[in-house]
VEXMAR-876284 format. One line per field, with one value per atom (N, C-alpha, C): residue number from 1; residue in three letters; atom name; x, y, z. Coordinates in pm, 1 decimal. Layout:
# residues N
nr (NUM ...) $
rest (ALA ...) $
atom (CA ...) $
xx (X ...) $
yy (Y ...) $
zz (Z ...) $
//
This chain:
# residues 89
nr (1 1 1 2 2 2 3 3 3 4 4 4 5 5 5 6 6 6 7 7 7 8 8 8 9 9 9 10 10 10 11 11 11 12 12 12 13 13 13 14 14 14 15 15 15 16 16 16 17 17 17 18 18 18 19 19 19 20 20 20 21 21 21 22 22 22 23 23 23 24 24 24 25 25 25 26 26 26 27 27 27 28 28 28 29 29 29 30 30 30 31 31 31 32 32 32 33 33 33 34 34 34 35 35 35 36 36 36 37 37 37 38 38 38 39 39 39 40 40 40 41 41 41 42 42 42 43 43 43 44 44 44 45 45 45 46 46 46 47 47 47 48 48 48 49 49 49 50 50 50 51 51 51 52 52 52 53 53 53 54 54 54 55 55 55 56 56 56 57 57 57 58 58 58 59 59 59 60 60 60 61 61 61 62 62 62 63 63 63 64 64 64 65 65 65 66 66 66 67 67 67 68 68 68 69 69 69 70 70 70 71 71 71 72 72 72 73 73 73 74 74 74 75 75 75 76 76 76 77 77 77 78 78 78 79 79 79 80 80 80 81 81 81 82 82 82 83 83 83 84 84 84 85 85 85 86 86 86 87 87 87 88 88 88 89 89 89) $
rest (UNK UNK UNK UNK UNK UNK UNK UNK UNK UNK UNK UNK UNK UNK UNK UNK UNK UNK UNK UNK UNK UNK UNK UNK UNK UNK UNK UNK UNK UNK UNK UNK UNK UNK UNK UNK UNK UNK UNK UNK UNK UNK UNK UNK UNK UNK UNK UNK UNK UNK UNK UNK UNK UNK UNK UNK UNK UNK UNK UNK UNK UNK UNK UNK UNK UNK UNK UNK UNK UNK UNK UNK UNK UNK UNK UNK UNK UNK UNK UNK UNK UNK UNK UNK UNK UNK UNK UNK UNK UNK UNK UNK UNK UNK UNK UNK UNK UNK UNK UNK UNK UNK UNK UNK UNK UNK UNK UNK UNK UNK UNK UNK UNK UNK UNK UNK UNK UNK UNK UNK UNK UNK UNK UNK UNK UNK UNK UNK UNK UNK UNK UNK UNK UNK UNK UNK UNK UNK UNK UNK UNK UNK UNK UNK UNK UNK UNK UNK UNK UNK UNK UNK UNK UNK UNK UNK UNK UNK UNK UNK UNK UNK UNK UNK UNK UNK UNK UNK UNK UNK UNK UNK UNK UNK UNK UNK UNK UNK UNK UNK UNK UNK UNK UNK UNK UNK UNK UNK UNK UNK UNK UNK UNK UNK UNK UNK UNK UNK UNK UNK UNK UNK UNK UNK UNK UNK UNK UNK UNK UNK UNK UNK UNK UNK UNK UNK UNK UNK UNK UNK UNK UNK UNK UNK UNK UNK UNK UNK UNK UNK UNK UNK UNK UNK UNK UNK UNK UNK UNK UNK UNK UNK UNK UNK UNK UNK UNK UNK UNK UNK UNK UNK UNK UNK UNK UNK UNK UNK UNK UNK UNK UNK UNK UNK UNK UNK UNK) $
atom (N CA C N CA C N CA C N CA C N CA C N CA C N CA C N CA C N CA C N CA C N CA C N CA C N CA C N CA C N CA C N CA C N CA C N CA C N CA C N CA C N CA C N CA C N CA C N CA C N CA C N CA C N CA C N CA C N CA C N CA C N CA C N CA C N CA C N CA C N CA C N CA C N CA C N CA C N CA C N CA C N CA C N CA C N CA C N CA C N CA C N CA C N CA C N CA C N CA C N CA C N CA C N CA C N CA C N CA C N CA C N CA C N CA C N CA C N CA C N CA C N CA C N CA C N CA C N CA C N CA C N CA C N CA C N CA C N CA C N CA C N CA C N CA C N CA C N CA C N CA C N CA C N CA C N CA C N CA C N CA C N CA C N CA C N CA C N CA C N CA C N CA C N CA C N CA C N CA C) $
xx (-2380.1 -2336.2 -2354.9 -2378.6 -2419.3 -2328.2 -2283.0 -2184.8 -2108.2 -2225.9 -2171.4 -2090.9 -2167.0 -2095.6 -1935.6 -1925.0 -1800.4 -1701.0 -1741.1 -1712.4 -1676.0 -1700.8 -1696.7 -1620.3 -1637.5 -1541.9 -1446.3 -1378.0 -1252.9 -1212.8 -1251.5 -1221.3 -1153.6 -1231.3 -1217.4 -1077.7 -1047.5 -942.0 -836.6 -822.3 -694.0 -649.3 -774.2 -750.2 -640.3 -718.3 -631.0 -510.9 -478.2 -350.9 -248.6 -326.6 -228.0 -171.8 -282.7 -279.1 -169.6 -136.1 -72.8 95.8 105.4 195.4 281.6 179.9 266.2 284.4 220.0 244.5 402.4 394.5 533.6 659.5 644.0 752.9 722.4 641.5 674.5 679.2 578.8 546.4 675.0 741.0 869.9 949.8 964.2 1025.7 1006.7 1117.5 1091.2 1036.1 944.0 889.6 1004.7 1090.2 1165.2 1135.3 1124.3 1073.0 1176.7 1153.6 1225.8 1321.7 1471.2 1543.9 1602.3 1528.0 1568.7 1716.1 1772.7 1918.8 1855.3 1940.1 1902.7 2024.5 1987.3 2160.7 2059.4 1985.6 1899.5 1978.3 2008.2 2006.9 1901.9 1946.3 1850.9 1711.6 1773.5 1694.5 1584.9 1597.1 1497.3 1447.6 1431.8 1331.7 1246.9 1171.5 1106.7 1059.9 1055.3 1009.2 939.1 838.4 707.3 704.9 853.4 843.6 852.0 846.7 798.4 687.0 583.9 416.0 372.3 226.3 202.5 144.3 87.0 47.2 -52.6 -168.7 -272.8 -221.0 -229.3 -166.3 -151.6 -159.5 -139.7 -37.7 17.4 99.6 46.1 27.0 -79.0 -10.5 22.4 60.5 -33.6 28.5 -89.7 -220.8 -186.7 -297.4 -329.6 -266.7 -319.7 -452.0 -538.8 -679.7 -678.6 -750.2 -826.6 -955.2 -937.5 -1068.4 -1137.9 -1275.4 -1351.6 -1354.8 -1370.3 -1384.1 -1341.8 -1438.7 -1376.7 -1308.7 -1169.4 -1092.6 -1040.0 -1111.6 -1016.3 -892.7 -885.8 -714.1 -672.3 -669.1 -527.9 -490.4 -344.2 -307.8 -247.3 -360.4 -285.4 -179.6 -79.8 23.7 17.6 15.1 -24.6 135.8 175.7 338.2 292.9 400.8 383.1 490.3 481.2 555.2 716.9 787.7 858.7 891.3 807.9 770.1 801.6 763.1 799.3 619.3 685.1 523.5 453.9 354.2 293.3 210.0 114.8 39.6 -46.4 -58.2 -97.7 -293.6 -362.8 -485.6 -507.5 -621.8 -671.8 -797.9 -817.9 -931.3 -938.6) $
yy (-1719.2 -1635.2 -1713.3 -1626.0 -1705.3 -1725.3 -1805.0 -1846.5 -1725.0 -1622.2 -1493.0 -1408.4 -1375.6 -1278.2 -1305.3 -1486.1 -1524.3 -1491.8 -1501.7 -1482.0 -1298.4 -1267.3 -1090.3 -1050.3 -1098.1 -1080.0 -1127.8 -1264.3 -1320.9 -1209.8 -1175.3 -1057.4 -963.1 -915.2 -778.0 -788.5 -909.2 -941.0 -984.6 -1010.3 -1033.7 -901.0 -850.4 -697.7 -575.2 -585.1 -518.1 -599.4 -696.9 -776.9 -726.2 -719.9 -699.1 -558.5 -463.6 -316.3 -304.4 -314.7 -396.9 -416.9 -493.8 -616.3 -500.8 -431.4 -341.3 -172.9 -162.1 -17.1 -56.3 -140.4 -185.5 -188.1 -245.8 -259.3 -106.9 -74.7 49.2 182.3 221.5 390.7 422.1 535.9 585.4 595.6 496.4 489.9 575.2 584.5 663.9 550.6 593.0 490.3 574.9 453.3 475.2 399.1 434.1 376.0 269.7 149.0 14.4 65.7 80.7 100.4 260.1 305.4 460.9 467.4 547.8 589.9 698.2 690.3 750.1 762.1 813.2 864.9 809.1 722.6 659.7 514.3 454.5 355.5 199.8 140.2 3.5 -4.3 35.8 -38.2 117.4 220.3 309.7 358.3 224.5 286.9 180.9 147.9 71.0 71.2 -15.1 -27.3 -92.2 -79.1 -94.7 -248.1 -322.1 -459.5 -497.2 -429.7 -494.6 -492.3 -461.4 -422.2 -525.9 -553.0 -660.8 -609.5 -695.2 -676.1 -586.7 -560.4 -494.9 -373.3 -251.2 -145.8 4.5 67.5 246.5 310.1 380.2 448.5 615.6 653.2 806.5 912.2 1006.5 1137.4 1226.4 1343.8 1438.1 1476.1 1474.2 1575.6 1420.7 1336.1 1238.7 1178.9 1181.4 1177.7 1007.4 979.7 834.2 759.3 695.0 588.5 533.2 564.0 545.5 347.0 286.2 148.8 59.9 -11.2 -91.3 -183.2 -245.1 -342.4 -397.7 -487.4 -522.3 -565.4 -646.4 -690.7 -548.4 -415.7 -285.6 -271.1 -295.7 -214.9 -43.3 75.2 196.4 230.8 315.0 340.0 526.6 607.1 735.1 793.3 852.4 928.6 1082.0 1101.0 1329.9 1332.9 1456.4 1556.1 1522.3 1433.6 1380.2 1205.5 1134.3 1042.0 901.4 1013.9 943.8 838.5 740.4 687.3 741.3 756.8 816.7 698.3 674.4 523.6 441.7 329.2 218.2 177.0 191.0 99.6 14.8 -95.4 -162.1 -94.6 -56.5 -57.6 -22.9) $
zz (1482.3 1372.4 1242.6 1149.2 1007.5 957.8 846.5 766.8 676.8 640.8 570.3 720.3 779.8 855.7 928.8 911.9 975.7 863.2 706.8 597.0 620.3 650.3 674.0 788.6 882.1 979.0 968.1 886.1 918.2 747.9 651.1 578.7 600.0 695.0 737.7 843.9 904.8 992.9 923.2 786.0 710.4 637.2 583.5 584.8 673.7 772.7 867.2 925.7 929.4 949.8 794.7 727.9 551.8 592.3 583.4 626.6 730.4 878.5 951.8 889.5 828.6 764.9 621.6 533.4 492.0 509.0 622.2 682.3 776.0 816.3 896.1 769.2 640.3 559.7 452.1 394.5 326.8 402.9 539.9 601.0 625.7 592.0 593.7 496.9 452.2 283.3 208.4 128.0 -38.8 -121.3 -197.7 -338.4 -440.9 -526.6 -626.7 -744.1 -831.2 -956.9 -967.5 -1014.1 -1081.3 -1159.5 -1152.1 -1252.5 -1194.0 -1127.7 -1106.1 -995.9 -1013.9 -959.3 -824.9 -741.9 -590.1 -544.1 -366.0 -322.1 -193.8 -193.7 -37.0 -29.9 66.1 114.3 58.1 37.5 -16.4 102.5 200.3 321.3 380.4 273.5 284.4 200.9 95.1 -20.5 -71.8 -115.3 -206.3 -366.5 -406.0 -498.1 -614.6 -681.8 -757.7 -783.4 -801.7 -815.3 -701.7 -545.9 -405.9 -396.3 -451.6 -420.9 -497.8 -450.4 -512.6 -652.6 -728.4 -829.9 -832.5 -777.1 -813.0 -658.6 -743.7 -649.9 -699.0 -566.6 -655.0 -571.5 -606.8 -522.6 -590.1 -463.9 -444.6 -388.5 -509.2 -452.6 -359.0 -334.0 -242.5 -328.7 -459.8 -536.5 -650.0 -654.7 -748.9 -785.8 -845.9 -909.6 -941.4 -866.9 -895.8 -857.0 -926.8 -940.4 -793.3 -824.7 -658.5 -693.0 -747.8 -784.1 -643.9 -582.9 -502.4 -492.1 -479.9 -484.2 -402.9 -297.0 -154.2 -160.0 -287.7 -281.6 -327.5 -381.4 -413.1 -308.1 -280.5 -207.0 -264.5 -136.9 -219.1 -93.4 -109.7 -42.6 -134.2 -36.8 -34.3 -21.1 -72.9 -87.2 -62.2 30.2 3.3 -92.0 -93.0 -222.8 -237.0 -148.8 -165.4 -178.4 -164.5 -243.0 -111.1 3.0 111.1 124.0 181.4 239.9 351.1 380.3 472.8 551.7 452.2 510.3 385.3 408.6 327.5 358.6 301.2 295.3 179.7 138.5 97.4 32.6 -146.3 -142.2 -330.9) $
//
Protein backbone atom coordinates (compact mmCIF):
# COMPACT_ATOMS: atom_id res chain seq x y z
CA UNK A 1 0.00 0.00 0.00
CA UNK A 2 1.24 3.50 -0.83
CA UNK A 3 1.89 6.09 1.65
CA UNK A 4 -1.28 8.21 0.29
CA UNK A 5 -3.78 5.55 0.45
CA UNK A 6 -2.66 4.58 4.20
CA UNK A 7 -3.07 8.46 4.52
CA UNK A 8 -6.82 7.87 3.29
CA UNK A 9 -7.72 5.02 4.96
CA UNK A 10 -6.49 5.84 8.46
CA UNK A 11 -8.78 9.36 7.49
CA UNK A 12 -11.51 7.90 6.63
CA UNK A 13 -11.20 5.60 10.01
CA UNK A 14 -11.01 8.65 12.39
CA UNK A 15 -13.83 9.97 10.52
CA UNK A 16 -16.15 7.37 11.21
CA UNK A 17 -14.83 6.76 14.83
CA UNK A 18 -15.68 10.88 15.33
CA UNK A 19 -19.11 10.24 13.51
CA UNK A 20 -19.37 7.20 16.01
CA UNK A 21 -18.16 9.27 19.13
CA UNK A 22 -20.75 12.17 18.53
CA UNK A 23 -23.83 10.39 17.30
CA UNK A 24 -23.49 8.52 20.79
CA UNK A 25 -23.33 12.07 22.79
CA UNK A 26 -25.73 14.43 20.73
CA UNK A 27 -28.65 11.70 18.52
CA UNK A 28 -31.63 12.21 20.79
CA UNK A 29 -31.06 15.43 22.31
CA UNK A 30 -32.65 18.77 21.99
CA UNK A 31 -30.07 21.45 20.50
CA UNK A 32 -30.70 24.61 22.86
CA UNK A 33 -29.19 27.75 22.08
CA UNK A 34 -26.28 29.01 24.71
CA UNK A 35 -28.10 31.09 27.19
CA UNK A 36 -31.65 29.82 26.22
CA UNK A 37 -34.24 28.80 29.11
CA UNK A 38 -35.96 25.18 28.70
CA UNK A 39 -38.17 22.86 30.90
CA UNK A 40 -35.55 19.65 29.49
CA UNK A 41 -33.23 18.14 31.74
CA UNK A 42 -29.29 19.12 31.48
CA UNK A 43 -28.61 15.58 30.48
CA UNK A 44 -31.09 15.87 27.34
CA UNK A 45 -30.04 18.70 25.62
CA UNK A 46 -27.07 20.21 24.18
CA UNK A 47 -25.57 22.96 23.38
CA UNK A 48 -23.65 25.17 20.60
CA UNK A 49 -20.71 25.74 23.16
CA UNK A 50 -20.54 21.61 23.23
CA UNK A 51 -19.82 21.37 19.41
CA UNK A 52 -16.76 21.94 18.24
CA UNK A 53 -15.80 24.91 16.58
CA UNK A 54 -16.33 24.46 12.96
CA UNK A 55 -20.09 23.11 12.80
CA UNK A 56 -23.83 23.35 11.60
CA UNK A 57 -26.68 22.39 13.19
CA UNK A 58 -29.41 21.56 10.28
CA UNK A 59 -32.99 21.93 10.34
CA UNK A 60 -35.40 19.81 8.03
CA UNK A 61 -35.69 22.55 5.34
CA UNK A 62 -32.31 24.50 6.19
CA UNK A 63 -30.31 25.67 2.94
CA UNK A 64 -26.60 25.22 2.86
CA UNK A 65 -23.41 25.30 1.49
CA UNK A 66 -22.21 22.16 -0.72
CA UNK A 67 -18.31 23.21 0.33
CA UNK A 68 -16.33 20.32 1.53
CA UNK A 69 -15.04 20.35 5.10
CA UNK A 70 -13.91 17.09 6.76
CA UNK A 71 -13.34 18.62 10.07
CA UNK A 72 -17.67 20.30 10.18
CA UNK A 73 -19.29 18.52 12.14
CA UNK A 74 -23.18 18.84 10.82
CA UNK A 75 -25.77 17.49 13.31
CA UNK A 76 -29.27 17.52 11.41
CA UNK A 77 -32.34 18.53 14.01
CA UNK A 78 -36.31 17.85 13.02
CA UNK A 79 -38.85 20.38 13.58
CA UNK A 80 -38.36 20.07 17.09
CA UNK A 81 -34.84 20.60 17.45
CA UNK A 82 -34.31 17.08 18.39
CA UNK A 83 -31.04 15.39 16.90
CA UNK A 84 -31.59 12.87 14.50
CA UNK A 85 -27.98 12.09 13.26
CA UNK A 86 -24.50 13.63 12.96
CA UNK A 87 -21.96 13.47 9.78
CA UNK A 88 -18.70 15.12 8.84
CA UNK A 89 -18.54 17.25 5.85
Amino acid sequence: MNPLQKLQEDSLKNKDENTVAWSKKLVGKTFVDDGAEHNLSEDQVFRRKDLPKMHRVLGPDSMMTMDYRPERLNVRVDDSNKAKSVDFS
